[in-house]
C-alpha positions in Angstrom: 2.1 -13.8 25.4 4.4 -11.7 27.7 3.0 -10.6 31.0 5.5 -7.6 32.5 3.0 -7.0 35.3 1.6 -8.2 38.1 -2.1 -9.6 38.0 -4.8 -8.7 40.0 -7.7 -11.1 40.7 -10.8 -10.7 40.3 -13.1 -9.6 43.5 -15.5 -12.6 42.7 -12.2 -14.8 42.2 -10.8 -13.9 46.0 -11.0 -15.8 49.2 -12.9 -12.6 50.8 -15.6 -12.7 48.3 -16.3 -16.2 49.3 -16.3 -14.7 53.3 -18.9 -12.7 51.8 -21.0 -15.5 50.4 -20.7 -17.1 53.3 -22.3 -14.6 55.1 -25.7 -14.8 52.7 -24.4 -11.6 51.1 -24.3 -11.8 47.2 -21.2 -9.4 47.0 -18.4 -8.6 49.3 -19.6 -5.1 49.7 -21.3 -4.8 53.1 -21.0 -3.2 56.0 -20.6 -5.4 58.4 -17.4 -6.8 56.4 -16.1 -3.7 55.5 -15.9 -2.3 59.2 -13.1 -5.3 59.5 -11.0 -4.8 55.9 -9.1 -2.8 54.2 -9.3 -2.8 50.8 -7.0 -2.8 47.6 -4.0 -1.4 50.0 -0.4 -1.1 47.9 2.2 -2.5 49.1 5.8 -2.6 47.9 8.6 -4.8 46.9 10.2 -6.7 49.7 7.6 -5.0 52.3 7.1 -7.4 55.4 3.0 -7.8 55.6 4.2 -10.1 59.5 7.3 -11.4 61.0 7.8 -14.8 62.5 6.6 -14.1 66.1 4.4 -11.6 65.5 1.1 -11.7 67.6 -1.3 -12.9 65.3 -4.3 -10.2 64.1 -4.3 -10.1 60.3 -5.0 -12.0 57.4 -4.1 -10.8 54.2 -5.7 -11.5 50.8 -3.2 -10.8 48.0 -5.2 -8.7 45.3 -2.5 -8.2 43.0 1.3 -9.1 43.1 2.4 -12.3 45.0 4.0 -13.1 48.3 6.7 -15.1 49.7 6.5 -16.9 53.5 9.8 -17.8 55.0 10.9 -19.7 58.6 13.9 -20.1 60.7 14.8 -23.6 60.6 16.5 -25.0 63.9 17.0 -21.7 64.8 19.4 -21.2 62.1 19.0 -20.0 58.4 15.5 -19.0 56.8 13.9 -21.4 54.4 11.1 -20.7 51.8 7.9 -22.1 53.0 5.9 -21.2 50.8 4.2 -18.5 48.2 0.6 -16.9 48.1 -0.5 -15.9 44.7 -3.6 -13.3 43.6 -6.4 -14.6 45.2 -5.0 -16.6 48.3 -4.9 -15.6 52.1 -1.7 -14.7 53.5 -1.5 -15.4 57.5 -4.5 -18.2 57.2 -2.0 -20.6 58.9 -1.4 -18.6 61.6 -5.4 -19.4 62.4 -5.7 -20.7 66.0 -1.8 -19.6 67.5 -1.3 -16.6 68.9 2.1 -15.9 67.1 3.0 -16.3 63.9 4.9 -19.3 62.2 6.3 -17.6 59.4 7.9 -14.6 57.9 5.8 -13.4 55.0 7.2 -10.5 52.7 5.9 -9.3 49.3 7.5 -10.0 46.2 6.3 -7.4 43.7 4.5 -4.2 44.1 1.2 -4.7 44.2 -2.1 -4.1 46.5 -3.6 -6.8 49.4 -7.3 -6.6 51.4 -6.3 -6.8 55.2 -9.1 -8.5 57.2 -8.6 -7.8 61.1 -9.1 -11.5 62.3 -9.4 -10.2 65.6 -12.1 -7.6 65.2 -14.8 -9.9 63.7 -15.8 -11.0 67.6 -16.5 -7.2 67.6 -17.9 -6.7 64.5 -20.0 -9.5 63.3 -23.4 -10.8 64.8 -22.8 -13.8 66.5 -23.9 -16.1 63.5 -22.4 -14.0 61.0 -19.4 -14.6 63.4 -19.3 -18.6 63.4 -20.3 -18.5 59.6 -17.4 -16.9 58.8 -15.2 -18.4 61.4 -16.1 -21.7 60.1 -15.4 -21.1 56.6 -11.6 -19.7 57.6 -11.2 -22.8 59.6 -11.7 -24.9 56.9 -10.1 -22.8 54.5 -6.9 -22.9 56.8 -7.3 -26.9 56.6 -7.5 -26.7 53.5 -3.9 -24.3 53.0 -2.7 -27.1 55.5 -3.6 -29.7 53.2 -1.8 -27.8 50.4 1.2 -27.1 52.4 1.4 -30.8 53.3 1.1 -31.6 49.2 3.4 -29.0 48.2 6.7 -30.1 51.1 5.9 -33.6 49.8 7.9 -32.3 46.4 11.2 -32.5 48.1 10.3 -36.7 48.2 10.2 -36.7 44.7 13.2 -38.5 43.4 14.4 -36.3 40.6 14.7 -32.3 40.3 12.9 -32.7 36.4 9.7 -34.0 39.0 9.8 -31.4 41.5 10.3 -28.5 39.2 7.4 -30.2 36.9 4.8 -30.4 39.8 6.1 -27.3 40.9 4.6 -25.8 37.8 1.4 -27.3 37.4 1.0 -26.6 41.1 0.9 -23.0 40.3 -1.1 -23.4 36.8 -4.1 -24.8 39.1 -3.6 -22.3 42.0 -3.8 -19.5 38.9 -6.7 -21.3 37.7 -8.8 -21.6 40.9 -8.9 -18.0 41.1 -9.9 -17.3 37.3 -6.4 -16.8 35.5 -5.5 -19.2 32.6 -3.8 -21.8 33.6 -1.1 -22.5 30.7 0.3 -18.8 30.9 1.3 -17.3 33.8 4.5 -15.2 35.5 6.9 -16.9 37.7 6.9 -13.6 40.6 10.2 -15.5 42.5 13.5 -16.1 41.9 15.0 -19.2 40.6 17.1 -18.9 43.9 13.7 -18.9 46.1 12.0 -22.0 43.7 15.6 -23.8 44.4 15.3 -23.0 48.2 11.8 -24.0 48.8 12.4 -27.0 46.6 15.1 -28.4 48.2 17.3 -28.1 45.1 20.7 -25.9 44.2 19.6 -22.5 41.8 22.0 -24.1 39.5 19.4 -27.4 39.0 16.8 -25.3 39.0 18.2 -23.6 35.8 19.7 -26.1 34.1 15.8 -28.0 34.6 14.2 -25.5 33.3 16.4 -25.2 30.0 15.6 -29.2 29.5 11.9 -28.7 29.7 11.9 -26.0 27.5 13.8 -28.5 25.2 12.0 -30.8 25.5 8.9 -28.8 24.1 6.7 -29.2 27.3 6.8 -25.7 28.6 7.7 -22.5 26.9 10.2 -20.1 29.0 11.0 -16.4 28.2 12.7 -14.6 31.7 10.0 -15.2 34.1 6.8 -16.0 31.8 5.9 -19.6 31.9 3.4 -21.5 29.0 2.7 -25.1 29.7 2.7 -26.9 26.1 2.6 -30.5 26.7 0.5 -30.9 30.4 -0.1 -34.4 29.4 3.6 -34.6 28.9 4.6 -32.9 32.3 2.0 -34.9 34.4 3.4 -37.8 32.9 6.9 -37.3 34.6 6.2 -37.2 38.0 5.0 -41.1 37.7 7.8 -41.9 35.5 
């Protein structure tokens, strides 16, 4: 199956849905929330959502499309960091600074939900407030907990492991938010995959090709099927 466009999540499938829940509300449409977002805004391709050093104010849920976060590394070139798929909060690491660490810019046209961190003080009752505080602390410990797992790649001895858990990285990110997990669109570059995973674009390729080869994953331009997951697991203990 060939997906040309970008996917949208579903609302109950987003991280603001589960702000929602958290505040005792069975869907995410209530006032209180929707005072502090706004909803299913386009955006383009290559738009900046925040720069690196940026006062901190929004978070951004990524509805449809995909995202790529980017930082200056010793003050010299910028490095991919990182990329936020349908469903996942852009800016959540920026939780608790006032700037921001990263650069994040959007990789396909598509639409975000802005939440104005700052404004719930303003907004929200005060136990609405620490309710939903509470659950975007832990949901940023959780992001940091990914981000952790996801740099860890560049340990990995062999580019055939990092590019493999790169993959089944993304098939359970697309799963946790109700896509399948088997099928699903690459939205970088092979130059931004080779970037953020320490690798030239050139290995990156050339991996790819031998998976596909090897029958474990199935590649046609950017559309990615997982065959063999059994198979692909298996290589990052080999």
């Amino acid at each position: 199956m060939e997906l040309k466009v970008a996917t949208a999540v579903a609302c109950r499938n987003c991280a603001l849905y589960q702000t929602a829940k958290v505040l005792g509300l069975e869907t995410p449409d209530c006032s209180s929330l929707n005072r502090v977002v706004l909803r299913d805004h386009p955006v383009e391709k290559n738009e900046v959502l925040y720069r690196e050093g940026d006062s901190f104010r929004y978070l951004y849920l990524v509805h449809s499309g995909s995202c790529i976060s980017s930082a200056t590394i010793l003050g010299r070139r910028s490095q991919v960091m990182g990329f936020y798929l349908p469903g996942e909060l852009a800016g959540i690491e920026n939780i608790g600074q006032d700037k921001c660490n990263h650069t994040t810019r959007v990789l396909e046209k598509g639409s975000v939900c802005q939440l104005d961190f700052l404004m719930l003080e303003e907004t929200l009752g005060r136990e609405e407030l620490i309710r939903v505080q509470n659950y975007l602390l832990g949901a940023a410990a959780i992001h940091a907990r990914q981000l952790q797992w996801e740099r860890s790649l560049t340990g990995l001895q062999t580019a055939e492991q990092r590019v493999a858990a790169f993959l089944l990285n993304l098939a359970s990110r697309f799963e946790s938010h109700g896509f399948p997990a088997h099928q699903f669109r690459l939205p970088m570059s092979r130059e931004a995959i080779a970037d953020y995973l320490g690798l030239a674009m050139e290995t990156v390729i050339r991996t790819l090709k031998s998976l596909h080869k090897q029958g474990l994953v199935s590649i046609r331009a950017k559309n990615i099927e997982i065959l063999d997951e059994t198979a692909l697991t298996g290589l990052l203990r080999s």
